[in-house]
Wavefront OBJ file of the C-alpha trace (Angstrom):
o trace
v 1.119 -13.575 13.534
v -2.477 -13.443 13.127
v -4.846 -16.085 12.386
v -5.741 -16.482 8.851
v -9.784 -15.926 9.116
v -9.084 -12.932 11.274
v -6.869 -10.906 8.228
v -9.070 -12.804 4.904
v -11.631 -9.278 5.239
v -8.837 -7.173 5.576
v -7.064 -8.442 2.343
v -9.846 -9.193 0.217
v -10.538 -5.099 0.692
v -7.561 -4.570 -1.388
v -7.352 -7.669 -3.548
v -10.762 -6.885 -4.928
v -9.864 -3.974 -5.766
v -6.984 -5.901 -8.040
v -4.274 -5.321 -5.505
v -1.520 -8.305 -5.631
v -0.250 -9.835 -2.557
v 3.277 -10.828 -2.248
v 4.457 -12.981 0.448
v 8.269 -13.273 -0.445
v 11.035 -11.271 -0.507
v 11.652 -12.665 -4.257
v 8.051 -11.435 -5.235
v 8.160 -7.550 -3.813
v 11.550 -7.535 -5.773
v 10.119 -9.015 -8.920
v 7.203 -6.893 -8.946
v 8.679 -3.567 -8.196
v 11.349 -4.211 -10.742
v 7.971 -3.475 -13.332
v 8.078 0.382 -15.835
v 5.463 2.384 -14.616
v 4.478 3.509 -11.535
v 3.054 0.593 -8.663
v 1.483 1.397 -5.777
v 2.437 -0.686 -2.696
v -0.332 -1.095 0.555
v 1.343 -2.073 3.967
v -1.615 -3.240 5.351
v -2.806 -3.893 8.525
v -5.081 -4.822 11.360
v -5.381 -1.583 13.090
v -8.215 0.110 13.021
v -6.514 3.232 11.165
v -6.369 1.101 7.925
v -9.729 -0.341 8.141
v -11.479 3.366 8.628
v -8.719 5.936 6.958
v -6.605 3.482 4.756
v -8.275 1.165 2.787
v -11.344 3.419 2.210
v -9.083 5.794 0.911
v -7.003 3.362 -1.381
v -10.532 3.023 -2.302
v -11.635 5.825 -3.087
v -8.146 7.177 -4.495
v -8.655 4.819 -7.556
v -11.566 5.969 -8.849
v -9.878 8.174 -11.119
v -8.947 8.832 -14.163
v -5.317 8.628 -13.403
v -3.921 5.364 -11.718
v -0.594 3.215 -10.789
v 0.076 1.065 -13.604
v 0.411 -2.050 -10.958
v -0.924 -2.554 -7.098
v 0.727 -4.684 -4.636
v 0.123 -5.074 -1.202
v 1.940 -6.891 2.130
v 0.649 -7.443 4.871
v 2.377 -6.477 8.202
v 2.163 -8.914 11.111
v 1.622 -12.026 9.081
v 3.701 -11.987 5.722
v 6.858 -10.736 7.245
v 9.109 -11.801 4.722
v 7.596 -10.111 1.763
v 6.587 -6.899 4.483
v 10.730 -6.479 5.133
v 11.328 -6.903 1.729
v 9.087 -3.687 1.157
v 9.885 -1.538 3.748
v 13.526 -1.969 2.662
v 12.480 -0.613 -0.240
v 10.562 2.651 1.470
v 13.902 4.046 3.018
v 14.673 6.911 4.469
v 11.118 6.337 5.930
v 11.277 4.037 9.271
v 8.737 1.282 8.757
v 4.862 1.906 9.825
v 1.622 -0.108 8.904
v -0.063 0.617 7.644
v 1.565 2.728 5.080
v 1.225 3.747 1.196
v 4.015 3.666 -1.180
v 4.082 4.953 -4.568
v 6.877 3.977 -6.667
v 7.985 5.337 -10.537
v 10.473 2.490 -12.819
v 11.614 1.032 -9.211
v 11.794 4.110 -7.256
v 10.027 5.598 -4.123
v 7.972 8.955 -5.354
v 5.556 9.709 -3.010
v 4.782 8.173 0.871
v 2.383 8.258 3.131
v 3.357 6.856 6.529
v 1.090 5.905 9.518
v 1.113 9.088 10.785
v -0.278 10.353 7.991
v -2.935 8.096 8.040
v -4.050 8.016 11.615
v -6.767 10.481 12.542
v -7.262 11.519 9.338
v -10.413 10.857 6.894
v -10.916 8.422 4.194
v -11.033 11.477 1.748
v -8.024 12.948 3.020
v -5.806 9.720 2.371
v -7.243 9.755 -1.387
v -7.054 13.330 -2.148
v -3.117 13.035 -1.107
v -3.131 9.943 -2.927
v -4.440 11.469 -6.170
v -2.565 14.273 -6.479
v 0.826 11.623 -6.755
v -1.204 9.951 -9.247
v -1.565 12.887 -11.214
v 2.066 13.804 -10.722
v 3.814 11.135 -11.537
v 1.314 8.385 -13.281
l 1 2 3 4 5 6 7 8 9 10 11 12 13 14 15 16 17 18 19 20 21 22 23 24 25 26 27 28 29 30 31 32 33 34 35 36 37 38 39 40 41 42 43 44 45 46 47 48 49 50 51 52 53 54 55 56 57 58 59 60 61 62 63 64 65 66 67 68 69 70 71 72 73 74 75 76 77 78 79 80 81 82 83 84 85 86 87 88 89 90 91 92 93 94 95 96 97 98 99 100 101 102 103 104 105 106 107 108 109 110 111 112 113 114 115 116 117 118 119 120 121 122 123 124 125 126 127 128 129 130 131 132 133 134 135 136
């Protein structure tokens, strides 16, 4: 676990953008029981998420299609509510950080650490916006 003061920064990137956080099993399930599509953030410490995945996050939303709801868990500190989601991302083994995208419950689209790692900001958010305009 990490200390509170050291993650606040990393959330509040996301939650200011109106991302959720769940920290129980009972709230991931809840919220990705929603219609629509809901776009779920495994985030993370490393430095891959704070320079390719939550700048891209970022910058994916600034479109004109978006997920209908955004959650995000954060690995390494809310492990009940990071299981819960990861459960939900199978086949894919679990990775932070990570992107989900899920339609009426379901995983459509997913973009795994390795996917993230090395690659730019834009990158991330051009992959991310073509799901958008797929399935949102």
């Amino acid at each position: 676990m990490y200390p509170e003061d050291i993650v606040k920064p990393m959330r509040e990137e996301l939650t200011t953008l109106g991302f959720e956080e769940l920290f129980q099993e009972k709230d991931v399930e809840k919220a990705l029981a929603q219609k629509g599509t809901t776009l779920v953030v495994v985030n993370s410490i490393c430095g891959c998420a704070a320079a390719n995945a939550r700048p891209g996050i970022r910058l994916s939303l600034g479109q004109d299609k978006t997920p209908d709801h955004l959650l995000t868990v954060f690995a390494g500190v809310d492990r009940e509510a990071t299981d819960a989601a990861r459960a939900r991302m199978i086949p894919f083994p679990p990775s932070s950080p990570s992107i989900a995208l899920f339609k009426d419950g379901e995983l459509v689209h997913m973009i795994e650490r390795h996917h993230i790692e090395g690659r730019p900001a834009e990158m991330i958010a051009d992959n991310l916006q073509t799901a958008y305009s797929e399935h949102c």
